[in-house]
N, C-alpha and C positions, 0 to 999 in steps of 0.2 A: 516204836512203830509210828507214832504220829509224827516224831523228829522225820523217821524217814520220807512221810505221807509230806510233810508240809514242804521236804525239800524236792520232791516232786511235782509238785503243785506248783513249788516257783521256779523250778525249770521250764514246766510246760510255761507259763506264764513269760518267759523270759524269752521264750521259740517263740510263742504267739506273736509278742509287741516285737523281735526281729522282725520275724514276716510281715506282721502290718506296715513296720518301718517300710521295708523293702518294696512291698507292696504299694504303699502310698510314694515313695521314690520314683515306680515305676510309671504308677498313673500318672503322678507330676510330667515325670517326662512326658509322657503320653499326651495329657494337655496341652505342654509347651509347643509340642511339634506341631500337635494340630492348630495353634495358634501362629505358629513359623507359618502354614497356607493360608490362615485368615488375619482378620482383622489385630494387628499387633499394637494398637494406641488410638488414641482421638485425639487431634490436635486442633487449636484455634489457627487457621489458614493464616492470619495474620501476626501471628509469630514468628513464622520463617523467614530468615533473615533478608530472603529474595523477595520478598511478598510487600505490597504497597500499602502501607501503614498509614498514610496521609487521612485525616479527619477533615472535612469541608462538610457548612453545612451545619442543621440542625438534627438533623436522621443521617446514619448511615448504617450500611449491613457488614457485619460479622460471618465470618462462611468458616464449617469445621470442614477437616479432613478426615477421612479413614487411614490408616498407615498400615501398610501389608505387612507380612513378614516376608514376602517375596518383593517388597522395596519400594512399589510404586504405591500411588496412593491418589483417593478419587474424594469429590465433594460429597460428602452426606448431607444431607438437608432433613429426613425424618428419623424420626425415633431417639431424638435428641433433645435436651431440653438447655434451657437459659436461662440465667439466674444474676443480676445484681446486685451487689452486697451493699451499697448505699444508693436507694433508689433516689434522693435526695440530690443527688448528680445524674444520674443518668437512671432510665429503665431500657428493660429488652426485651419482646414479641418472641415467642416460640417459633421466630422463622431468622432471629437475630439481627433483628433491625433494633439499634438502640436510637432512644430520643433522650436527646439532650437538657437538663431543665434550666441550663442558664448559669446554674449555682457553683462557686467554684467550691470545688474537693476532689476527692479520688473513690475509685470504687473498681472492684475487681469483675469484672465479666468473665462468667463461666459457664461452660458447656461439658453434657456428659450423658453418655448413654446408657447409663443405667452399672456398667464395668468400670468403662475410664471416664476420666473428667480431665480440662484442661482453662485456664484461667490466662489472662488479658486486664492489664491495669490499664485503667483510664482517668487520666489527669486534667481535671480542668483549674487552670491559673487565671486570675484576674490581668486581664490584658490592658498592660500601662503604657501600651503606643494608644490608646484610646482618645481621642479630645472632646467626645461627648463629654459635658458637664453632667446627665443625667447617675444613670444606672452603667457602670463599668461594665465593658464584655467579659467575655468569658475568651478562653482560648485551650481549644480540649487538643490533647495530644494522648497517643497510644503508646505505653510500654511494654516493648515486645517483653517476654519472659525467654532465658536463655535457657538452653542445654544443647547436647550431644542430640534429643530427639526428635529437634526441629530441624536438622542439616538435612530436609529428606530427600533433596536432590544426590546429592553424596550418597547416600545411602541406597538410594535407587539406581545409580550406575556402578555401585557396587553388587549391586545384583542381578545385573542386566547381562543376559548374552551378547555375545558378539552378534548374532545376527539380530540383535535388536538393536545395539547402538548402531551397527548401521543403519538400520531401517530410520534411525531417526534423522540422519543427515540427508533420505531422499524425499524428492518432491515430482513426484509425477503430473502429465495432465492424464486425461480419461477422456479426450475433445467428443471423441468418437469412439464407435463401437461395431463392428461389423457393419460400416457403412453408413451407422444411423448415430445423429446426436444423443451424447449422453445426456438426459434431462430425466434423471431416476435412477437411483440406484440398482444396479443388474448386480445376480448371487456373482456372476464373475469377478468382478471390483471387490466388492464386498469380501470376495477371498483372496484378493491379492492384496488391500490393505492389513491383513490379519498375515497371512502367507509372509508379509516382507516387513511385518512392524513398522508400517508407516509412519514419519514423521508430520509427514503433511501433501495437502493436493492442492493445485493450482486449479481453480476454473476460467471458462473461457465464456466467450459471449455468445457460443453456441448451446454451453450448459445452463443459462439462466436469464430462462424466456419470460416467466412472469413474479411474482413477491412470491405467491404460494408455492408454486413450484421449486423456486428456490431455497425457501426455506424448510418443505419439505427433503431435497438434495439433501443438504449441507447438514440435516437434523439425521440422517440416514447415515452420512460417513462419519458421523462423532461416533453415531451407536456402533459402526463397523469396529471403530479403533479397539483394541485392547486393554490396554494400560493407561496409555499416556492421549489425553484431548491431542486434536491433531489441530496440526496450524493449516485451516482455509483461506488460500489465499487467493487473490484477483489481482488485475491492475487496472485497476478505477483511478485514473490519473484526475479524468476531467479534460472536456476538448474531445480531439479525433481517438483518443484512447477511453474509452468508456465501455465499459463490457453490460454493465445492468440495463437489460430492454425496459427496465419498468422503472428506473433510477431517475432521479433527477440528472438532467441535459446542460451540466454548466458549462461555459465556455470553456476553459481549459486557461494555462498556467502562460501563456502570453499574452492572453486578456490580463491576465490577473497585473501580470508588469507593466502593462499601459494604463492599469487603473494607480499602480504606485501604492495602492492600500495593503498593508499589514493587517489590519482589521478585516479585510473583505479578505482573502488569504485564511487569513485562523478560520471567517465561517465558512467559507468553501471546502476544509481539510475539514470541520468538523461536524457541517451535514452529511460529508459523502460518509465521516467515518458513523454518524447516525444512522444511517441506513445500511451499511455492512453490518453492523452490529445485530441491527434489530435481523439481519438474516441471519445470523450465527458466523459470518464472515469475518474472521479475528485478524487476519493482516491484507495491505497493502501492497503492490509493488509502487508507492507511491513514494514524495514527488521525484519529479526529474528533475537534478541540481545539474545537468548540462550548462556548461553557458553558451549561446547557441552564437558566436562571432564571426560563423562562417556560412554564409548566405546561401552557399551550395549543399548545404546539407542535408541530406534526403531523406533521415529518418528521426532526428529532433525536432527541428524547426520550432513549430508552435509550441510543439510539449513542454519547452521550456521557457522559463521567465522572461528573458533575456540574454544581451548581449555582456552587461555589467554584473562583476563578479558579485560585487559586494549589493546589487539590487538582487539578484539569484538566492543566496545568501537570506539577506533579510524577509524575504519571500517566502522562501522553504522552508525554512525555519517556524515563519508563523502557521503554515499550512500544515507543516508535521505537528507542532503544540495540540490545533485544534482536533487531529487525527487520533493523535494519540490520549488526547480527554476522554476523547469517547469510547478509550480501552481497547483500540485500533492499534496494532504496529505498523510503523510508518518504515518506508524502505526509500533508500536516498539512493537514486542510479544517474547513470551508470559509469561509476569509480575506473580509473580518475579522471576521467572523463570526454565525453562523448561529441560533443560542441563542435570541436573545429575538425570536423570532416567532413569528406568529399562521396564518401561509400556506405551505405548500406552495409551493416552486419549482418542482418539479416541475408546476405544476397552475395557477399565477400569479405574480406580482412580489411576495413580499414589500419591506415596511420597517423599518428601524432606527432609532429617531430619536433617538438620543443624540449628543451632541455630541463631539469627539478627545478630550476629558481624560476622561471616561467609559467611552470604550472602552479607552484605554489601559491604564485602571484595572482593568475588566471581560473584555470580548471579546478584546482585542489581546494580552494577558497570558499566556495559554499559548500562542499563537503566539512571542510575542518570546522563552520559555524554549525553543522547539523548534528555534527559528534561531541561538539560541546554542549549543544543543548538535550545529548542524551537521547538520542534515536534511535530506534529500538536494531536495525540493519538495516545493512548498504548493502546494495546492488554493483556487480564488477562489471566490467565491459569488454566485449572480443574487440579489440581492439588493441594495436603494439605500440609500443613507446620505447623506441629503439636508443632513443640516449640514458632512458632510465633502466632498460632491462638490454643489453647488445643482444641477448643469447639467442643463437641460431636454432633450428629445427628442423627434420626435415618434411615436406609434404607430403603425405600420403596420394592426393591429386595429382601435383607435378613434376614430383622425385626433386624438388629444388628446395633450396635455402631460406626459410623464412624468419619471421623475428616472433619472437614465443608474445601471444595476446599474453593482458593484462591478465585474464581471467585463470590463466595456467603458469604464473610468475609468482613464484614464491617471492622474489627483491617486490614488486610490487603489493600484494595481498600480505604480507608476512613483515618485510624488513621497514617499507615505507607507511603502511595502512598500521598496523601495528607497533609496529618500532617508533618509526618519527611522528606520527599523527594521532599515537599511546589511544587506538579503538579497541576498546572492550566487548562491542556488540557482537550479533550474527552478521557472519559474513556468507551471503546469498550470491553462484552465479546467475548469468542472466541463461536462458534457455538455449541446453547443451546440443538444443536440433538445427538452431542458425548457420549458417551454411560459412560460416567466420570460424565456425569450431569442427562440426562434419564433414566439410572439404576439405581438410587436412589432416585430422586425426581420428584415428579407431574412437568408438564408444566410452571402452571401457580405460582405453590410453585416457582418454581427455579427462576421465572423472579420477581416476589415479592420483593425474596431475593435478587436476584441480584443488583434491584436498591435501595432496604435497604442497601445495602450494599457501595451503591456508585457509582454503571456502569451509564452512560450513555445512552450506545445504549446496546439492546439486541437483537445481532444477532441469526439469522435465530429459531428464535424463534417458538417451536413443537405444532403447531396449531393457527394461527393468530388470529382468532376470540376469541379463548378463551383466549389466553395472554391479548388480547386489553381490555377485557371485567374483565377478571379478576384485574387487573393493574387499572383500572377504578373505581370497586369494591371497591379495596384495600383504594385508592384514600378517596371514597364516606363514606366509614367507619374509615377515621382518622389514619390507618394502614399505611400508606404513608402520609406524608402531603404534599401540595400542593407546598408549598415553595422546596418540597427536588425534585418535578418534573422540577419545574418553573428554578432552578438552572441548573438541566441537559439541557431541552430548551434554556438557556443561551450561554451555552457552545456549544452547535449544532449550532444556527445559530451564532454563532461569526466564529466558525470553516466556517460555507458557507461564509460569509461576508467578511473574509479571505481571503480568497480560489477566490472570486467573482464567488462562487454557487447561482445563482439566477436565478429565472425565468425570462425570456424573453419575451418582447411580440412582438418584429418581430426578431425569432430565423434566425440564417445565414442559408441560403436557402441549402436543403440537400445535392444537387447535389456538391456545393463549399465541402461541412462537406468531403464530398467522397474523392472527388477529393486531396484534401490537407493528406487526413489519407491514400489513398494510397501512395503519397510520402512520409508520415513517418514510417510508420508502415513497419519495415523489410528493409530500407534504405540503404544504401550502406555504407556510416559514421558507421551507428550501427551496420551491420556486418563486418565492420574493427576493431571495441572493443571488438567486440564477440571474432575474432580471436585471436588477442592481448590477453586477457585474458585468454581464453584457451593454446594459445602457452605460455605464460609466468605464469602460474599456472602448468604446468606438472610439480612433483615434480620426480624424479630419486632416489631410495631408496636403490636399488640395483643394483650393477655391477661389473658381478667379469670378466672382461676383455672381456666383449662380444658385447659389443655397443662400437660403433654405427655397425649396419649392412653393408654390400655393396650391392649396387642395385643389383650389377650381382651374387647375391647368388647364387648357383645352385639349390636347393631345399628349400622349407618353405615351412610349417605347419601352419595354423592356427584355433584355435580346440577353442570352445567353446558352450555356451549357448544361453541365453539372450543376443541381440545386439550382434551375431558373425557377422550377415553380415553387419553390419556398421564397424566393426573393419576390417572384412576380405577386403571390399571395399578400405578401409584407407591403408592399406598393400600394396592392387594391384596396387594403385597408383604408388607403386615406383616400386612391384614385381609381373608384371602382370599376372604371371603364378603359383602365390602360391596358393596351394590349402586350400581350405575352409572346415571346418569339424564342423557340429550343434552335440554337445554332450554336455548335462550337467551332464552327469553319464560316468564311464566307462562302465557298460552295455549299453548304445545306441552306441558305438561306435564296428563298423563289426569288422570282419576280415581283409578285405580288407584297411578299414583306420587305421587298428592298423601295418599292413605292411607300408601304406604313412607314420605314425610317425616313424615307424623308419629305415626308407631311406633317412627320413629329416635331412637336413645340419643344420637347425634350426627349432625351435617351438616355436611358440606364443600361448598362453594359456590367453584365457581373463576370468575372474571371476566377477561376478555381486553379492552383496549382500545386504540387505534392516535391517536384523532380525541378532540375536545373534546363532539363531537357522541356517540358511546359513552358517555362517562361523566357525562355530564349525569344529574341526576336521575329527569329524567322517562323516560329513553331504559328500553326493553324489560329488559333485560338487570341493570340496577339495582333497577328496579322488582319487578323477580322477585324479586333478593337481599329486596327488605322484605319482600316477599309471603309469601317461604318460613319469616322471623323469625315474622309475624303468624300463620303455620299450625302449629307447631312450640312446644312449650316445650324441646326438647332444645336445647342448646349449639350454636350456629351459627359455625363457623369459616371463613372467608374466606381466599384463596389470590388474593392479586394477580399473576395469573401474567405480566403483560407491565410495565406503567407501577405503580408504587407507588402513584399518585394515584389509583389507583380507590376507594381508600377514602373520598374526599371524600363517594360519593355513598350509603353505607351502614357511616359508624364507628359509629352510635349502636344500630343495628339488632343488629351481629356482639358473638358476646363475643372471637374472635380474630382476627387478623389477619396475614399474611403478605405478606410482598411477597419475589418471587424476580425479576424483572428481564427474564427470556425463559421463549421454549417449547421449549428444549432439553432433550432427553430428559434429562440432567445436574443440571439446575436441578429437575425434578420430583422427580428422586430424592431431590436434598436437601432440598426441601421434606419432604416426605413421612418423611422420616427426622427432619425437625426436629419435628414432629407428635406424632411416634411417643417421642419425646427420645433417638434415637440420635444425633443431631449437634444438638449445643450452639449456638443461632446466635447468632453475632459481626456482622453485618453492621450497618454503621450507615447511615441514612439520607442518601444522598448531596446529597438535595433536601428545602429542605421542602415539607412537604406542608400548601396551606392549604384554608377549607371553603369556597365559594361566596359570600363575603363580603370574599374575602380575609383571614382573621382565620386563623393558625396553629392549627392541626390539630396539627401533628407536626413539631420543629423539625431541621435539618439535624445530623446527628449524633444523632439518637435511634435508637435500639435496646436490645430488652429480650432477658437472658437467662429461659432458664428455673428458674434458683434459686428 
């Protein structure tokens, strides 16, 4: 009986520890799954292979990740601790700032939330480039830690729908909103960046009126995003393209090539990227690697360096380094380039007609120096290069034959940009609403193409709903394949992961955001490069013995159009009592001011032009310049306040000559000061300047002091 009893006892015994097995199998899974929805690891950011490992410095910060089991993954910053295993080499702050002690050894930095933990070697070697005799340096470097669970880009577009990877290739603006500037986030926006998994948003100069506001915007669409940090981008070139109202006012990137500095270049790309940053602005459409050879160009002009490749080039270069220091992506347009044209993209189809050894020569040149130095994306161009792409099309406008833009050429973005010129970066169109791309093709045709063709991101793309859907479409019917999407998704979040574009889940509290972009934003540093640049970019073109002025002139004239009273202000400084005259015709100018000119002991004559049409001879605005030589025996001195080439239409009329580049308040002053011979000008001529014959004027690299 007890035989029987005891083998019953270990049967039930034998049921129970099944069941529990079973049971504890079940909960496991039950666990596992609900960790497949949450948090599936803690990683050290800086192990992922995509992630910028560089040590500079004696502090620098450490940042973990959360890793989902649904594949993306956000910065965690609380409820995590840090830990150095030889503080003897380095220690680390509960917010993962390590400080360095000098001493060379290794030591493991580790983080962990109490579940997971994840660890980071840090090496510091005695650095034998040293020639101090003292005390050797130190030279710390970081060893990432490898596995399968640091690939978490890969692993996040492995679990990413389709309507998200696309979402991550579009880039909308929001300019406007039933009529009124978007400057705040509206629950609309807010649900269409969530609705279409936004990659990213473009702002414009109508979104970002003051630092706070901006920063509050830009603090609103991080929190909109989902998943993945989105890339905020602007084009803050510098010059006539500047969108921050509240931004520093630097001259722009043809100042920068008449100063010839590499040095002033790196600080100009790396205060503006200071001041993006401190908004939460993470990329650029910045610089313009145009090289601008052709005088009649209507929508480069200043925005670019120059007329010489290899000065563009060295320029760009430096402006993107400093851009991209300050954890800025820097964007090189507009590929292959935009320089030697006659048309407005904005406004129609320019042409290129040079042949690939030509451009390679010319146009591709500071491009190919910007991708060597690792740029983060290029910008493409509506623009056609009919010996490098033949291929026809037809227009939706004029039912006629046209030559497919770069921006919708696979041989260009795909066989040439990637094949021959081996770019690895994002490749970004230029904005799919210009009338180069909408006057001939459907919406959803152009964005089709475009990522046939190789782009990336399709900016501000002519109907969001229907690109997304169509692109989807494209997708669902083999017309796209999924591999040529999953590849662009590749390249976006390496770009964020970069960059450390990530979403956050305890973002830095608004009021610090403010606080910190009001002390960048327009900074005292950054308008000391402003001036700098402008005072050492006035180029001096002409002087037949008339400069510098004396403060104690007796009379001065100063006559103009567009921007007379910032020129006329810049004057008074020195000659408080010189009179101010608004004339862009000789017809608007009385009687009365045609007697002030010529009583004048001097006249300043400022001229503004943008178009080919401006500076034509016969145009209003030139013709006055003669008018006012033919009424006047006094000294006529000339202030090209925008494009240098205004002189073509009045060098033989003026006895002097200035060319400052822009209508920044910065640029006047140093004019005006060069006038006066307070600032000595240096500037050489980035472009030449020829007359209406083509026959040189003013050769590239001319500039005269005032000795």
């Amino acid at each position: 009986m007890k035989s029987v009893k005891k083998t019953v006892v270990l049967t039930m015994l034998a049921v129970i520890l099944a069941v529990s097995h079973l049971l504890t199998g079940i909960t496991g899974n039950l666990v596992q799954a609900d960790e497949g929805e949450g948090v599936k690891d803690l990683i050290i950011f800086e192990n992922v292979p995509e992630a910028d490992a560089e040590v500079s410095g004696e502090q620098f910060q450490l940042k973990a990740l959360n890793v989902y089991g649904e594949g993306h993954f956000t910065l965690k910053t609380e409820g995590v601790t840090w830990e150095s295993s030889n503080k003897n080499v380095a220690s680390v702050e509960d917010d993962g700032t390590v400080t360095l002690s000098g001493q060379p050894g290794r030591t493991f930095i580790k983080v962990s939330d109490g579940e997971h933990t994840d660890r980071i070697a840090l090496h510091s070697k005695v650095d034998r480039s040293s020639n101090d005799r003292g005390k050797p340096d130190t030279k710390p470097s970081l060893i990432k830690q490898e596995g399968e669970k640091y690939n978490v880009i890969s692993h996040a577009i492995n679990n990413m729908t389709l309507e998200e990877k696309v979402g991550q290739m579009l880039m909308p603006d929001f300019r406007n909103w039933n009529g009124e500037n978007v400057t705040e986030m509206l629950p609309e926006i807010e649900q269409l960046v969530k609705d279409y998994h936004l990659g990213g948003v473009i702002l414009f100069r109508e979104n970002v009126v003051t630092t706070e506001q901006t920063a509050e915007l830009v603090a609103a669409y991080q929190e909109a995003a989902e998943k993945f940090g989105l890339l905020m981008t602007i084009d803050q070139e510098g010059g006539i393209v500047t969108r921050l109202q509240s931004g520093t006012d630097f001259p722009g990137n043809m100042a920068l090539g008449a100063t010839r500095s590499e040095g002033l270049s790196y600080d100009v790309g790396h205060a503006i990227g200071e001041e993006l940053n401190s908004l939460g602005i993470n990329m650029n459409l910045a610089p313009v690697l145009d090289v601008n050879n052709n005088p009649d160009n209507p929508v480069i002009g200043v925005r670019s360096f120059g007329e010489d490749p290899d000065l563009v080039g060295e320029l760009g270069v430096a402006y993107t380094k400093g851009l991209q220091d300050t954890g800025v992506a820097a964007t090189a347009k507009h590929f292959p380039g935009h320089g030697d044209t006659d048309v407005d993209s904005h406004l129609g189809l320019p042409e290129v007609p040079h042949d690939i050894d030509r451009l390679f020569e010319v146009e591709l040149s500071p491009f190919q120096q910007a991708m060597d130095a690792d740029i983060d994306a290029i910008m493409t161009a509506h623009v056609t290069f009919p010996k490098i792409d033949a291929t026809k099309v037809i227009s939706e406008k004029t039912g006629q034959e046209i030559a497919l833009p770069a921006t919708l050429s696979h041989t260009v973005l795909t066989d040439l940009m990637r094949g021959e010129m081996n770019y690895e970066g994002v490749i970004i169109t230029d904005a799919m609403n210009m009338q180069a791309i909408s006057d001939h093709f459907g919406p959803v045709d152009a964005a089709i193409r475009t990522v046939k063709a190789g782009s990336d991101i399709v900016l501000m793309p002519v109907g969001l709903e229907d690109v997304a859907k169509g692109l989807l479409d494209a997708v669902e019917a083999g017309e796209i394949s999924e591999e040529r999407v999953e590849a662009s998704v590749e390249r976006i979040l390496t770009l964020k992961v970069n960059r450390g574009i990530i979403k956050e889940e305890s973002p830095q509290p608004l009021n610090d955001k403010i606080t910190n972009a009001q002390a960048v934003v327009g900074s005292d540093d950054h308008k000391m490069t402003e001036r700098e640049v402008a005072e050492k970019s006035v180029t001096l073109v002409k002087n037949d013995g008339v400069l510098p002025l004396e403060p104690a002139e007796e009379n001065i004239v100063v006559i103009g159009g567009s921007y007379i009273s910032s020129l006329g202000q810049a004057v008074q400084t020195y000659r408080p009592d010189a009179e101010v005259i608004r004339a862009s015709s000789s017809a608007a100018i009385t009687d009365a001011q045609w007697n002030q000119i010529r009583q004048a002991d001097k006249v300043i004559v400022g001229t503004t032009t943008a178009t080919v049409g401006q500076r034509a001879a016969s145009s209003a605005q030139m013709a006055m310049v003669r008018n006012i030589a033919d009424e006047t025996d006094a000294p006529l001195i000339a202030i090209g306040i925008r494009n240098p080439y205004d002189v073509m239409a009045y060098h033989n009329e003026v006895d002097a000559y200035v060319a400052q580049y822009g209508f920044r308040e910065a640029s006047f002053a140093a004019s005006a000061a060069t006038l006066f011979g307070e600032n000595a000008p240096s500037g050489q001529l980035p472009v030449t300047i020829p007359d209406y014959d083509g026959n040189v004027l003013y050769e590239f690299g001319h500039g005269l002091s005032l000795d």
